[in-house]
N, CA, C and O atoms as CSV, one atom per row, in Angstrom:
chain,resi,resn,atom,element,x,y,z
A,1,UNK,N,N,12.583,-28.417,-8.230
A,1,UNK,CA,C,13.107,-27.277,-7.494
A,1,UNK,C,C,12.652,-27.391,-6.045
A,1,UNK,O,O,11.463,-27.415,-5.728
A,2,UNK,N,N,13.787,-27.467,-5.080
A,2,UNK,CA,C,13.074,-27.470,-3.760
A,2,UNK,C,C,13.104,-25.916,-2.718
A,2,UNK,O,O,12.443,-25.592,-1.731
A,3,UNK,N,N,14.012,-25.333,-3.364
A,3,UNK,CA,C,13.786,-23.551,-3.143
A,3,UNK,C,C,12.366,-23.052,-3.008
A,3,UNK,O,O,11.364,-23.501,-3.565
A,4,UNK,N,N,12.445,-22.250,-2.338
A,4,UNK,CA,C,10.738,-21.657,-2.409
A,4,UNK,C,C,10.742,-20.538,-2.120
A,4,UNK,O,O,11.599,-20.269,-1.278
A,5,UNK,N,N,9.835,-19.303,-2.622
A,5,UNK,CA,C,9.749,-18.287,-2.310
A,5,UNK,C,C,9.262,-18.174,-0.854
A,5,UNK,O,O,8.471,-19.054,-0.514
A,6,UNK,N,N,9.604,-17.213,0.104
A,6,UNK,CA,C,8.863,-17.682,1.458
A,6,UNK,C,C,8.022,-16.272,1.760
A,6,UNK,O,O,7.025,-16.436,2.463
A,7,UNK,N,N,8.242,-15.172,1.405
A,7,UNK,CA,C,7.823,-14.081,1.461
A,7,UNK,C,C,8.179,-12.342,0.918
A,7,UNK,O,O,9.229,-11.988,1.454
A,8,UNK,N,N,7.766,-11.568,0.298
A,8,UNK,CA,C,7.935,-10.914,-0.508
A,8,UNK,C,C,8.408,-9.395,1.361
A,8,UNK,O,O,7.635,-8.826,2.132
A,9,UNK,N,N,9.943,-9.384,1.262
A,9,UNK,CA,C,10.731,-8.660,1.690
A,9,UNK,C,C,10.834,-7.127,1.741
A,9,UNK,O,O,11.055,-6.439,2.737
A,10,UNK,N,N,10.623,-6.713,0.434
A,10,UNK,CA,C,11.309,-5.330,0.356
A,10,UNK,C,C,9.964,-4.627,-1.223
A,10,UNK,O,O,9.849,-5.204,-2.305
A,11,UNK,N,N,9.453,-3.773,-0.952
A,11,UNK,CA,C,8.615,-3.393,-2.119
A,11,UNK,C,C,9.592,-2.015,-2.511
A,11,UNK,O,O,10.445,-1.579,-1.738
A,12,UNK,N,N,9.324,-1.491,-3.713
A,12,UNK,CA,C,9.819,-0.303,-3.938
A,12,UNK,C,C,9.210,0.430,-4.326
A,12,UNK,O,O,8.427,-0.042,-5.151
A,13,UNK,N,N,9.055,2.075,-4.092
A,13,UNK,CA,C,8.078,2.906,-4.566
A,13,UNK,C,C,8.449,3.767,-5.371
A,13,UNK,O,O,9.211,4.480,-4.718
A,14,UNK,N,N,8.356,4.349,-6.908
A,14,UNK,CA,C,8.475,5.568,-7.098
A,14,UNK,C,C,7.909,6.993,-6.521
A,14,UNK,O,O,6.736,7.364,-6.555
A,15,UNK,N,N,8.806,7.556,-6.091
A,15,UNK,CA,C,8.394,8.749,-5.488
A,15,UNK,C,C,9.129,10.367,-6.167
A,15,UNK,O,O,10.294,10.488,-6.545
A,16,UNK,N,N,8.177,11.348,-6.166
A,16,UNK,CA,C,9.200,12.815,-6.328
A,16,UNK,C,C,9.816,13.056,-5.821
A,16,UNK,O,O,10.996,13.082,-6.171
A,17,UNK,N,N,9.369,13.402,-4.617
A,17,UNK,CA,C,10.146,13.972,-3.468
A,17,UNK,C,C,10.258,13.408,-2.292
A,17,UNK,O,O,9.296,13.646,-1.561
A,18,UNK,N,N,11.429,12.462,-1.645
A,18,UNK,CA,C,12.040,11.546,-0.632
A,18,UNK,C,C,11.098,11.786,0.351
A,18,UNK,O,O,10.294,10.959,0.780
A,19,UNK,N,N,11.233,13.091,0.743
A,19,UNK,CA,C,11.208,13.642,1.928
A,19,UNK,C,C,9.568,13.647,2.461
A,19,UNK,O,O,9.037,13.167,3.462
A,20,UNK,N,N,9.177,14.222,1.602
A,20,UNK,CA,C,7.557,14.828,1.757
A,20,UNK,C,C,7.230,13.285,1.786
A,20,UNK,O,O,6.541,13.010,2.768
A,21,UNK,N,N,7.537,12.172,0.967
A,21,UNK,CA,C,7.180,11.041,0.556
A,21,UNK,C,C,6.603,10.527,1.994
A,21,UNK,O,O,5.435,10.416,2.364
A,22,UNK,N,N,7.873,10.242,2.702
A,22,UNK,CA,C,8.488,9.767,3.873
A,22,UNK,C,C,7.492,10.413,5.065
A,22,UNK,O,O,7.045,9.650,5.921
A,23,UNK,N,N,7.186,11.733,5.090
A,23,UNK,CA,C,6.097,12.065,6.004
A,23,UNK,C,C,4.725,11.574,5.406
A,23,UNK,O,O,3.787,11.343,6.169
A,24,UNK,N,N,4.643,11.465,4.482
A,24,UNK,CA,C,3.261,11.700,4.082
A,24,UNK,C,C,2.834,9.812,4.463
A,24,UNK,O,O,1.682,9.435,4.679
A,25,UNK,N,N,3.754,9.118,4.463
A,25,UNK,CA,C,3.615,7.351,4.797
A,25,UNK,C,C,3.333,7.272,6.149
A,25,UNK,O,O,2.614,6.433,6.691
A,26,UNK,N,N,4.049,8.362,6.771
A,26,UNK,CA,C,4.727,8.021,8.653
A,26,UNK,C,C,3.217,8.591,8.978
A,26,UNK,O,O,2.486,7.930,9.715
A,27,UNK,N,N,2.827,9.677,8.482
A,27,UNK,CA,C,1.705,10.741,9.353
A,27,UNK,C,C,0.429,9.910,8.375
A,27,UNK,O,O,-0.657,10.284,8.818
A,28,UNK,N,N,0.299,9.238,7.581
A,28,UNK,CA,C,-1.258,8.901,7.147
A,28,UNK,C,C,-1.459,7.339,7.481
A,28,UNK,O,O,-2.473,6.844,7.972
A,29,UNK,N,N,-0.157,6.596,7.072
A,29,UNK,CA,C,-0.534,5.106,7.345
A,29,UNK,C,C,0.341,4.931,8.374
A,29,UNK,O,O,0.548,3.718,8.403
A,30,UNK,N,N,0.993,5.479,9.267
A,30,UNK,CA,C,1.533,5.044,10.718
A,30,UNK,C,C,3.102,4.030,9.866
A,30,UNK,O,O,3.459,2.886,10.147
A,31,UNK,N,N,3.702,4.952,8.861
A,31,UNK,CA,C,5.092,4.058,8.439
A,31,UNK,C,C,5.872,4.032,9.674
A,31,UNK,O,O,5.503,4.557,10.724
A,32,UNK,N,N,6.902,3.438,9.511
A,32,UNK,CA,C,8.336,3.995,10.750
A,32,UNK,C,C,9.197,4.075,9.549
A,32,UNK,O,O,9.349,3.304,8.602
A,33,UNK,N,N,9.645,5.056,9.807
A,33,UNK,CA,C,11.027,5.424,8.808
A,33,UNK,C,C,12.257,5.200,9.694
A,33,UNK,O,O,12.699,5.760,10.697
A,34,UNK,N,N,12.693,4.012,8.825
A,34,UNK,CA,C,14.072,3.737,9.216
A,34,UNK,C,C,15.767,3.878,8.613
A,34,UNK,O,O,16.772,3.245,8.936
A,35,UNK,N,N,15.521,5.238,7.388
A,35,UNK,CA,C,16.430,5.328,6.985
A,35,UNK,C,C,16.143,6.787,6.061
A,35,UNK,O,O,15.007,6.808,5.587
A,36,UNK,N,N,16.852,7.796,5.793
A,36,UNK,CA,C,16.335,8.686,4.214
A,36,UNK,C,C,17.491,9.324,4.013
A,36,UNK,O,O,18.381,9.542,4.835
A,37,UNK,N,N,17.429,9.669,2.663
A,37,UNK,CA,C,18.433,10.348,2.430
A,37,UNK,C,C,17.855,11.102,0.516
A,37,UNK,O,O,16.671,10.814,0.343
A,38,UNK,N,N,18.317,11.714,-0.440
A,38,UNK,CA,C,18.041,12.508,-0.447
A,38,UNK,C,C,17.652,11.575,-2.116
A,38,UNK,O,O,17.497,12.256,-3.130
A,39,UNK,N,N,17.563,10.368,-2.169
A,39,UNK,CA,C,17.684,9.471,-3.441
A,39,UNK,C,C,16.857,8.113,-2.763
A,39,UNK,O,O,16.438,7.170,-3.435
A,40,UNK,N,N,16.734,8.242,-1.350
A,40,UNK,CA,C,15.646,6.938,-1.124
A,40,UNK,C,C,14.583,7.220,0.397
A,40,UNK,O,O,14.426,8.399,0.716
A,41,UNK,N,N,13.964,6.233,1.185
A,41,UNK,CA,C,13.858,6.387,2.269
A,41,UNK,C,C,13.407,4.844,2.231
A,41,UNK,O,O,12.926,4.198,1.301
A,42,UNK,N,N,13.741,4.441,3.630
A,42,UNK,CA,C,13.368,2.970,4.062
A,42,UNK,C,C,12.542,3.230,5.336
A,42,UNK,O,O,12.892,3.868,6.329
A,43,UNK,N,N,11.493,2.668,5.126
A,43,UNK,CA,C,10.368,2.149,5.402
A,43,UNK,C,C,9.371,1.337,6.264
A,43,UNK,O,O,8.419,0.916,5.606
A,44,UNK,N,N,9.363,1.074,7.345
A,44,UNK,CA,C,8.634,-0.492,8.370
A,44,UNK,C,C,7.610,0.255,8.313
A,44,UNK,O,O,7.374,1.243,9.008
A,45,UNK,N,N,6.401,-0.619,6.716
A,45,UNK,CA,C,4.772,-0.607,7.097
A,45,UNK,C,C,4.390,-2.263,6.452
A,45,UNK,O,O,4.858,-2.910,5.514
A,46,UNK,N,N,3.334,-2.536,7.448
A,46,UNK,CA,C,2.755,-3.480,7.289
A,46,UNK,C,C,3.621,-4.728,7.202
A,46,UNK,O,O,3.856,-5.439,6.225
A,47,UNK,N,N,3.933,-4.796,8.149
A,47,UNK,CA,C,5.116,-6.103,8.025
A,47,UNK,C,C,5.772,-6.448,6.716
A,47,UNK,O,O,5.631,-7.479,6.058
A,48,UNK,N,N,6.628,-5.233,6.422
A,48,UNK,CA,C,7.343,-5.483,5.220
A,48,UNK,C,C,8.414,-4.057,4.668
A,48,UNK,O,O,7.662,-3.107,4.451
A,49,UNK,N,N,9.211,-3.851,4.522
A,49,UNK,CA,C,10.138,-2.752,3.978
A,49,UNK,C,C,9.966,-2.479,2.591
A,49,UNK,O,O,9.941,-3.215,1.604
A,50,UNK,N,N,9.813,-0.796,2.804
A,50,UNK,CA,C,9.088,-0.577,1.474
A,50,UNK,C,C,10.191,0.844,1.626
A,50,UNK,O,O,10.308,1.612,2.580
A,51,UNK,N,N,10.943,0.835,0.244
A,51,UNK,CA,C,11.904,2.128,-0.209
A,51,UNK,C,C,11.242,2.844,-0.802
A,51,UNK,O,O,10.647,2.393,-1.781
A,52,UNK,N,N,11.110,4.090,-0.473
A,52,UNK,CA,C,10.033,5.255,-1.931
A,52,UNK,C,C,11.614,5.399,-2.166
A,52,UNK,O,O,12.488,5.208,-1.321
A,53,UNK,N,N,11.775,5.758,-3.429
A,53,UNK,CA,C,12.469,6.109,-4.498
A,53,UNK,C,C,12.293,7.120,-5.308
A,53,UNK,O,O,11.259,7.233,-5.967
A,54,UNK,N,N,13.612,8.271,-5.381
A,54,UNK,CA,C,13.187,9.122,-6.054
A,54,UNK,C,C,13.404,9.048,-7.507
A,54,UNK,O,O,14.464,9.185,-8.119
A,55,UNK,N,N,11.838,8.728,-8.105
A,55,UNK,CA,C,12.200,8.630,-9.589
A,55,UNK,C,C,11.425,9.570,-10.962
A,55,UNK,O,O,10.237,9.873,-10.854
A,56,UNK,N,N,11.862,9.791,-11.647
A,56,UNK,CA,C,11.233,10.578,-12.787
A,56,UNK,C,C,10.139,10.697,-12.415
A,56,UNK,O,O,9.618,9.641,-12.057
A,57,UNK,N,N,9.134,12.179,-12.294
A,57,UNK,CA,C,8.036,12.665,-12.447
A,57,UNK,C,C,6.823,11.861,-12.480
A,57,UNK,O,O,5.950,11.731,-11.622
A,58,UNK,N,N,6.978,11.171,-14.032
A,58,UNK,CA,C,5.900,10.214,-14.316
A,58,UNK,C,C,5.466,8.990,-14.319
A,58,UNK,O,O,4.439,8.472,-14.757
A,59,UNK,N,N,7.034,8.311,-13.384
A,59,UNK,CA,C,6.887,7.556,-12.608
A,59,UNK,C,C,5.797,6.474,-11.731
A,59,UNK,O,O,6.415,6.559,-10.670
A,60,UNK,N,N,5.175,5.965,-11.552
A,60,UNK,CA,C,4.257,5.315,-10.839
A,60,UNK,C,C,4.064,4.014,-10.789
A,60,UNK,O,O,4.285,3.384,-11.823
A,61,UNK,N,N,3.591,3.266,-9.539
A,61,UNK,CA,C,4.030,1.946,-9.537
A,61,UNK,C,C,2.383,1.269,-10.477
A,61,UNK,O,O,2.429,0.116,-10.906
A,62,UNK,N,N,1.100,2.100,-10.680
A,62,UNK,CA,C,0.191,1.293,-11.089
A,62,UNK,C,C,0.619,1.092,-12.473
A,62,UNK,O,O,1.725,1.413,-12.907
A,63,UNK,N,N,-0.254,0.582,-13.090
A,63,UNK,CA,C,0.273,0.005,-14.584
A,63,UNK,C,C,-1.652,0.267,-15.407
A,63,UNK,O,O,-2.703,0.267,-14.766
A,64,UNK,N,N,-1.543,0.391,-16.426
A,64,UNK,CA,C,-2.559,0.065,-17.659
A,64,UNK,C,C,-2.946,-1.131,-18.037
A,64,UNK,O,O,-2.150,-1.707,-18.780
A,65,UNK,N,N,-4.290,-1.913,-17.661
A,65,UNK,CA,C,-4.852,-3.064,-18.176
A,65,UNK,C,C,-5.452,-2.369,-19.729
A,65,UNK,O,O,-5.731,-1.277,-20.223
A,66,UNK,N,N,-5.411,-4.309,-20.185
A,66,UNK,CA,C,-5.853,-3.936,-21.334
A,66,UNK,C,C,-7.034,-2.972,-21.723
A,66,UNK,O,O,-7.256,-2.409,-22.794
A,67,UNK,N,N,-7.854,-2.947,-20.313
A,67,UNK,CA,C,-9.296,-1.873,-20.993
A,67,UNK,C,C,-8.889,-0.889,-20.883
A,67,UNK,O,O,-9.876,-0.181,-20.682
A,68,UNK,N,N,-7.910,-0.200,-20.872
A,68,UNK,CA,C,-7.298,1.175,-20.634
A,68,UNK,C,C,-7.392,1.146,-19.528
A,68,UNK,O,O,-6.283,1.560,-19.192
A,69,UNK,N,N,-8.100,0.889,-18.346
A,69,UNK,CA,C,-7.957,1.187,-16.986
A,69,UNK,C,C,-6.698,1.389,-16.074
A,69,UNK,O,O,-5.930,0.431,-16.156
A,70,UNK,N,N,-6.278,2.400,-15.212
A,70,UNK,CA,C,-5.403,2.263,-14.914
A,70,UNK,C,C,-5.571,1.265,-13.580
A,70,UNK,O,O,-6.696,0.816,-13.360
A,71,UNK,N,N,-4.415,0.896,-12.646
A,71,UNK,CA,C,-4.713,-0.456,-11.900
A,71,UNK,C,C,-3.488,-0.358,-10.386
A,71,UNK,O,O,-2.481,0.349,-10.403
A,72,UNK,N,N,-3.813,-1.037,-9.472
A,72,UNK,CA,C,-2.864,-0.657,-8.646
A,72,UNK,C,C,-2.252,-2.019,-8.834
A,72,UNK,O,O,-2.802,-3.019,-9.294
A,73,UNK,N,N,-0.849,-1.865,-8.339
A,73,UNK,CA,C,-0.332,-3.146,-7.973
A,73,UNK,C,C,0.098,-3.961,-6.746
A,73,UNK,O,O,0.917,-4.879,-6.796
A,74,UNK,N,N,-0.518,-3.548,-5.662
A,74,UNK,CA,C,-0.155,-4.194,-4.398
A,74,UNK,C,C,-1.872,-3.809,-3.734
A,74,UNK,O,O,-2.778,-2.976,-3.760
A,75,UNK,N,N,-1.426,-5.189,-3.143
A,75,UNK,CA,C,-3.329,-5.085,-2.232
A,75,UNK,C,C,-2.582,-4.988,-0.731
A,75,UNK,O,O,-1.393,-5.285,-0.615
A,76,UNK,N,N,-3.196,-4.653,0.128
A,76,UNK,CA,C,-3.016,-4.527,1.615
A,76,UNK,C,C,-3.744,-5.322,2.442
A,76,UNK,O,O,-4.785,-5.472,1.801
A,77,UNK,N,N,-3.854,-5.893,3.399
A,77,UNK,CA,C,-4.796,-6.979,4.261
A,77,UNK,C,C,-5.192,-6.126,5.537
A,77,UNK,O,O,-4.265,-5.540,6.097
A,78,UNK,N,N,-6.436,-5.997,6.044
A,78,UNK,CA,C,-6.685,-5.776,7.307
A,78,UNK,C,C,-7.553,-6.915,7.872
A,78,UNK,O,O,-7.914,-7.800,7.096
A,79,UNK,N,N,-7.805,-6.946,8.773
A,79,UNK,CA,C,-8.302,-7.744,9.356
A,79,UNK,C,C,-10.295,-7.729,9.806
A,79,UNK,O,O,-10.950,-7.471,10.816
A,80,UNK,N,N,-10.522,-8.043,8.779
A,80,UNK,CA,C,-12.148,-7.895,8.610
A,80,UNK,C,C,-12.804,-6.367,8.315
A,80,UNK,O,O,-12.152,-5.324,8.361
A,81,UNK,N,N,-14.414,-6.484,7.964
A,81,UNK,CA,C,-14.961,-5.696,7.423
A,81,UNK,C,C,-14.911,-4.983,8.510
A,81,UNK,O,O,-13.720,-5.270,8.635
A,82,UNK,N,N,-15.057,-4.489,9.179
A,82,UNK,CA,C,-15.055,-3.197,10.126
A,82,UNK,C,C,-13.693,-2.371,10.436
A,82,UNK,O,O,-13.541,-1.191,10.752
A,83,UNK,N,N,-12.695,-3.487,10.217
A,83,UNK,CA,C,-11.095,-2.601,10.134
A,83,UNK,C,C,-11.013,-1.745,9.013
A,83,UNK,O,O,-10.609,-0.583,9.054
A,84,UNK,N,N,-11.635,-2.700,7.427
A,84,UNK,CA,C,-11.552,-2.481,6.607
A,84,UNK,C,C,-12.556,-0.725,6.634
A,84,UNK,O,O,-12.004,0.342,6.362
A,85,UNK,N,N,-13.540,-0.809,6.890
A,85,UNK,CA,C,-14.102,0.503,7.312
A,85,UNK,C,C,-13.550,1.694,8.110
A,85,UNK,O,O,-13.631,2.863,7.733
A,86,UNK,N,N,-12.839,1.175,9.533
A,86,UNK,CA,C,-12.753,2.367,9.831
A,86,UNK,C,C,-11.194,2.880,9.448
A,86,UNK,O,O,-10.615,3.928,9.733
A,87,UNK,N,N,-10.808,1.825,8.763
A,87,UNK,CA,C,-9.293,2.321,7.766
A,87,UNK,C,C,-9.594,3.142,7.088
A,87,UNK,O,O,-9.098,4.256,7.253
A,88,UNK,N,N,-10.668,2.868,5.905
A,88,UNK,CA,C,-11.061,4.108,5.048
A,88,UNK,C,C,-11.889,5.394,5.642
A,88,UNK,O,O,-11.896,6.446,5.001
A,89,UNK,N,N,-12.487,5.290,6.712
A,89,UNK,CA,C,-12.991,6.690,6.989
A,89,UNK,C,C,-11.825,7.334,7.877
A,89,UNK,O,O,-11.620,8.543,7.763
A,90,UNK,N,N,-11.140,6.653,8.661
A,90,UNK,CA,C,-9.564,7.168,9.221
A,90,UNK,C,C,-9.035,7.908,7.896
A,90,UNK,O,O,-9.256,9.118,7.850
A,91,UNK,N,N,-8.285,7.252,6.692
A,91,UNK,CA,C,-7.973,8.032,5.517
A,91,UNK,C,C,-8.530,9.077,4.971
A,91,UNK,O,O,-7.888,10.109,4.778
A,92,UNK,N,N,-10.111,8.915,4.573
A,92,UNK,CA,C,-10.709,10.221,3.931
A,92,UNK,C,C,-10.640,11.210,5.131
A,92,UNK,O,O,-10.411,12.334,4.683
A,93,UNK,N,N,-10.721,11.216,6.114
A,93,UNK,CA,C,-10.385,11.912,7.143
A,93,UNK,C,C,-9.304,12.915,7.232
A,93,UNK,O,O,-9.369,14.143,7.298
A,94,UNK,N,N,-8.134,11.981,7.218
A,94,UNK,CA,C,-7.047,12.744,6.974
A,94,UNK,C,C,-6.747,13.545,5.073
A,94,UNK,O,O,-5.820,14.263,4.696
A,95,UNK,N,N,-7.388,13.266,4.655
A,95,UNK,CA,C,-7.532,14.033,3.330
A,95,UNK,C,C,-6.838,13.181,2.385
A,95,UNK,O,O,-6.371,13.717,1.380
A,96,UNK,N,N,-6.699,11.924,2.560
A,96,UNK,CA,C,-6.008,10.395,1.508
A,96,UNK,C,C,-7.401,10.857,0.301
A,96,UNK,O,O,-8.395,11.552,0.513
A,97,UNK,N,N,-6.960,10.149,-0.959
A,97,UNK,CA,C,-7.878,10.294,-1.942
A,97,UNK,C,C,-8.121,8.590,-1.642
A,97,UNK,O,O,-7.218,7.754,-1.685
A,98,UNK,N,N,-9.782,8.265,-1.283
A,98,UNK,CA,C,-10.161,6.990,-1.489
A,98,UNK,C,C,-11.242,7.077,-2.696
A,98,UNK,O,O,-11.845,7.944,-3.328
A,99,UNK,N,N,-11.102,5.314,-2.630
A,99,UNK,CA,C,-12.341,5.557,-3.689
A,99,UNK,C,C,-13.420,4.536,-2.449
A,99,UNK,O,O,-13.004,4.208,-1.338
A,100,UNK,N,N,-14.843,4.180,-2.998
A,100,UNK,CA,C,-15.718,3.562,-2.535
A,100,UNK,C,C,-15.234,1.958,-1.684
A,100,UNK,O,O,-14.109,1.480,-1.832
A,101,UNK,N,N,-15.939,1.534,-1.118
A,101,UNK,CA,C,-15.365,0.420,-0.690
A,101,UNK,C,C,-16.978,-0.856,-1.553
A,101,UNK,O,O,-18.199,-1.013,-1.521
A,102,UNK,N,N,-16.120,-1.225,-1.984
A,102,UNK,CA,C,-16.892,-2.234,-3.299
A,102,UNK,C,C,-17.047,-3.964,-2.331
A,102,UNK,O,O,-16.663,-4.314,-1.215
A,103,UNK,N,N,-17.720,-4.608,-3.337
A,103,UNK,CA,C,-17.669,-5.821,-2.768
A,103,UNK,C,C,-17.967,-6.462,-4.596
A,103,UNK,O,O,-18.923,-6.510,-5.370
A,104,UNK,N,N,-16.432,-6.882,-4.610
A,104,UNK,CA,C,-16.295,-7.426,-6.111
A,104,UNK,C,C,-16.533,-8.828,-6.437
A,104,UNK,O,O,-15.896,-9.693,-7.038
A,105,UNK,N,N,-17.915,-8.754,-5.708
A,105,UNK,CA,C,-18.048,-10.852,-6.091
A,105,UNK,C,C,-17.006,-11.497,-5.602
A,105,UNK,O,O,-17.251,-12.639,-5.992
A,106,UNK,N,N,-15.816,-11.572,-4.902
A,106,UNK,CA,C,-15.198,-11.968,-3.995
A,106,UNK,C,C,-15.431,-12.044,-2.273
A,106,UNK,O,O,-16.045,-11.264,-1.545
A,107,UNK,N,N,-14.916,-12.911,-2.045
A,107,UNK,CA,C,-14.725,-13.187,-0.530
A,107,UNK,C,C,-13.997,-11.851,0.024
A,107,UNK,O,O,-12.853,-11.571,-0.332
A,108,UNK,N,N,-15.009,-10.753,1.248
A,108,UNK,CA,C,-14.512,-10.026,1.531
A,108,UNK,C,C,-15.131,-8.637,0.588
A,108,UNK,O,O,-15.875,-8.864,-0.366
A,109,UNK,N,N,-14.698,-7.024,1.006
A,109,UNK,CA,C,-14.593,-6.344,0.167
A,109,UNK,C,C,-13.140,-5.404,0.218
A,109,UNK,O,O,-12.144,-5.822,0.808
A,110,UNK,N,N,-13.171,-4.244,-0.398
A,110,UNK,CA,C,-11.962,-3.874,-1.161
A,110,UNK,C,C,-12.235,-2.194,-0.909
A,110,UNK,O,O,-13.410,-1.905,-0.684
A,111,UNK,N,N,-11.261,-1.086,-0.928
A,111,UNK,CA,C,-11.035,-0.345,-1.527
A,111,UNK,C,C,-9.872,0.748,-2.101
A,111,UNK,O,O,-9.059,1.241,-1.320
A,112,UNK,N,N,-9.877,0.988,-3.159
A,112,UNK,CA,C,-8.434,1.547,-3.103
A,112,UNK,C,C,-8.174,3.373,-2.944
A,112,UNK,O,O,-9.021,4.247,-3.130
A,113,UNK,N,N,-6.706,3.548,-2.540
A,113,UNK,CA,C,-6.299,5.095,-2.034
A,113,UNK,C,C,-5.309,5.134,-2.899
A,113,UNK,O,O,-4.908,4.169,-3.551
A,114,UNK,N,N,-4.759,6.567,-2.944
A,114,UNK,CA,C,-3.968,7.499,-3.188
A,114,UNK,C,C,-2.401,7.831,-2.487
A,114,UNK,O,O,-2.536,8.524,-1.479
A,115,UNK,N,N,-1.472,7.612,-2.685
A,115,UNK,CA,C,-0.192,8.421,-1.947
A,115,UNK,C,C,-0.736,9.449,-2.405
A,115,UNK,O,O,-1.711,9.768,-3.086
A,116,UNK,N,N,0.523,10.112,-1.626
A,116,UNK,CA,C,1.115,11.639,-2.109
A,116,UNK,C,C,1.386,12.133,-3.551
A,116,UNK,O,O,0.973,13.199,-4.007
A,117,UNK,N,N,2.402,10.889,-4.445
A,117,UNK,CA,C,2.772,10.634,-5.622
A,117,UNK,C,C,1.596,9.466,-6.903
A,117,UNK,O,O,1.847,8.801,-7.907
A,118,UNK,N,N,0.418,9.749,-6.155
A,118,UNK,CA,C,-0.400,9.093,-7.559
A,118,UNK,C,C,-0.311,7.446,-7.202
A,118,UNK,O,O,-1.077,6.759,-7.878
A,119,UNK,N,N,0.440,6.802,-6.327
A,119,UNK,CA,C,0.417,5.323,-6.599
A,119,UNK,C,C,-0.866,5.210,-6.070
A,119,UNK,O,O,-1.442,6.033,-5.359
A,120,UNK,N,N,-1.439,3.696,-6.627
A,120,UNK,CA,C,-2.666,3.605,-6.125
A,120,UNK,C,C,-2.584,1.915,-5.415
A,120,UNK,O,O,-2.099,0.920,-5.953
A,121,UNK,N,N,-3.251,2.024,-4.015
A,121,UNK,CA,C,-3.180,0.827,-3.518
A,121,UNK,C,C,-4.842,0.335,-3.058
A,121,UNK,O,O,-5.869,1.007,-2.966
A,122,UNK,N,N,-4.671,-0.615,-2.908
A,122,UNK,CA,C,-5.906,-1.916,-2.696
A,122,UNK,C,C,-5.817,-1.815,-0.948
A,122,UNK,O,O,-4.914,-1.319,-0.275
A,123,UNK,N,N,-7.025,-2.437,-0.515
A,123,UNK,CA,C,-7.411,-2.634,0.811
A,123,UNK,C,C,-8.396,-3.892,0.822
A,123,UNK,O,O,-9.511,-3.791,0.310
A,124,UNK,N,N,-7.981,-5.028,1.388
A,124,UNK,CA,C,-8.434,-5.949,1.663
A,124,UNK,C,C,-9.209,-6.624,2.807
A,124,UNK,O,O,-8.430,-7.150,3.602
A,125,UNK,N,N,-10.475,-6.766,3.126
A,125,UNK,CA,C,-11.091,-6.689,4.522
A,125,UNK,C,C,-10.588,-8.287,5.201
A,125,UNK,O,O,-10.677,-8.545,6.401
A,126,UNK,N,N,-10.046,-9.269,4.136
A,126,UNK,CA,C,-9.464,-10.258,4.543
A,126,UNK,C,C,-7.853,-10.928,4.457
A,126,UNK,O,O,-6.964,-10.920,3.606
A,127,UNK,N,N,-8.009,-11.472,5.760
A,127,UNK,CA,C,-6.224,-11.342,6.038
A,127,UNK,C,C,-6.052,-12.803,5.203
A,127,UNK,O,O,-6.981,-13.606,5.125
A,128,UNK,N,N,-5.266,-12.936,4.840
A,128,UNK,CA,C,-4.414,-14.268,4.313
A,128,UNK,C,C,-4.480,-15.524,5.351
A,128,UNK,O,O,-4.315,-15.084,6.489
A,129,UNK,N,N,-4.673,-17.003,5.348
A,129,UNK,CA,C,-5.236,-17.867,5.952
A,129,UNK,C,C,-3.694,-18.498,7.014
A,129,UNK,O,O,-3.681,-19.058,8.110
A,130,UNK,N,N,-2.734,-18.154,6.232
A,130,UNK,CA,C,-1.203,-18.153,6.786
A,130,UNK,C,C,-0.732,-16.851,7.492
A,130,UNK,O,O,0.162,-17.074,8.308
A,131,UNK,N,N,-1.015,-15.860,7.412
A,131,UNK,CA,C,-1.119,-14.619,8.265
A,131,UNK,C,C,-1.652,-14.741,9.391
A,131,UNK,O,O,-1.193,-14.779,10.532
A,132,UNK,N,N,-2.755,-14.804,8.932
A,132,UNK,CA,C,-4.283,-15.357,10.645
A,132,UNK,C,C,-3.257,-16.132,11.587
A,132,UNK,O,O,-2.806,-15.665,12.633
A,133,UNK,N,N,-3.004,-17.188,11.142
A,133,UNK,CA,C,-2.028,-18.303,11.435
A,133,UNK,C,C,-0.469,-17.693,12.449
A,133,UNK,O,O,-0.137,-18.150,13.543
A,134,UNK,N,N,0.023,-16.936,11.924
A,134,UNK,CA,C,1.195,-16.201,12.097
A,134,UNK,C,C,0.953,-15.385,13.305
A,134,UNK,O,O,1.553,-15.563,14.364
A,135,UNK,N,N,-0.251,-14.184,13.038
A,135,UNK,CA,C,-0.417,-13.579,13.850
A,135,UNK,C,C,-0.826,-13.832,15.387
A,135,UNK,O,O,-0.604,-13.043,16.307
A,136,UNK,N,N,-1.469,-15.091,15.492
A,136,UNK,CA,C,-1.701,-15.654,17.102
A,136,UNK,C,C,-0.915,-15.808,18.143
A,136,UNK,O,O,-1.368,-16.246,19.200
């Protein structure tokens, strides 16, 4: 196969409510909303297009590992431990639900937040070695 994936485009979010969704992205993580309507909204965060979607209630993009734990499914990159810091005290600030910022025996540490709608996302104090690369 000489096709290759080159980069992940478009994420999708379950969301309740479009609207509230759509502020609550623009006013906590600095989204740009480039589209809404009353069944989606489109999205420019973090170099990448992300649709919240309005879907059933119980909806949510994390998922259940086998230990019962529930789990997020998308990590985020900032650019070293001190971004990674004053990202999360910027969030608890604005009243985001975080949790601790850990250092999981990995390169780097981590912590994850809250939407509006329950999804739960990752924070990464290290950027990708092709990103670094990109960004210069």
């Amino acid at each position: 196969m000489t096709t290759q994936l080159l980069r992940v485009g478009t994420t999708y979010l379950p969301v309740q409510q479009v609207k509230d969704s759509a502020e609550w992205y623009a006013s906590k993580l600095g989204a740009k909303l480039n589209y809404i309507d009353e069944d989606k909204a489109i999205l420019d965060l973090a170099n990448q297009s992300f649709f919240l979607v309005a879907a059933q209630n119980s909806e949510r993009a994390n998922f259940i590992k086998r230990n019962g734990n529930e789990h997020f499914s998308m990590t985020f990159e900032v650019d070293g431990l001190e971004a990674l810091k004053e990202l999360h005290q910027q969030l608890k600030e604005s009243g985001v639900k975080v949790g601790n910022i850990e250092d999981r025996g990995h390169t780097g540490n981590n912590f994850v937040f809250e939407d509006n709608n329950s999804n739960q996302f990752d924070v990464w104090s290290e950027l990708s070695p092709s990103f670094k690369i990109n960004k210069r």
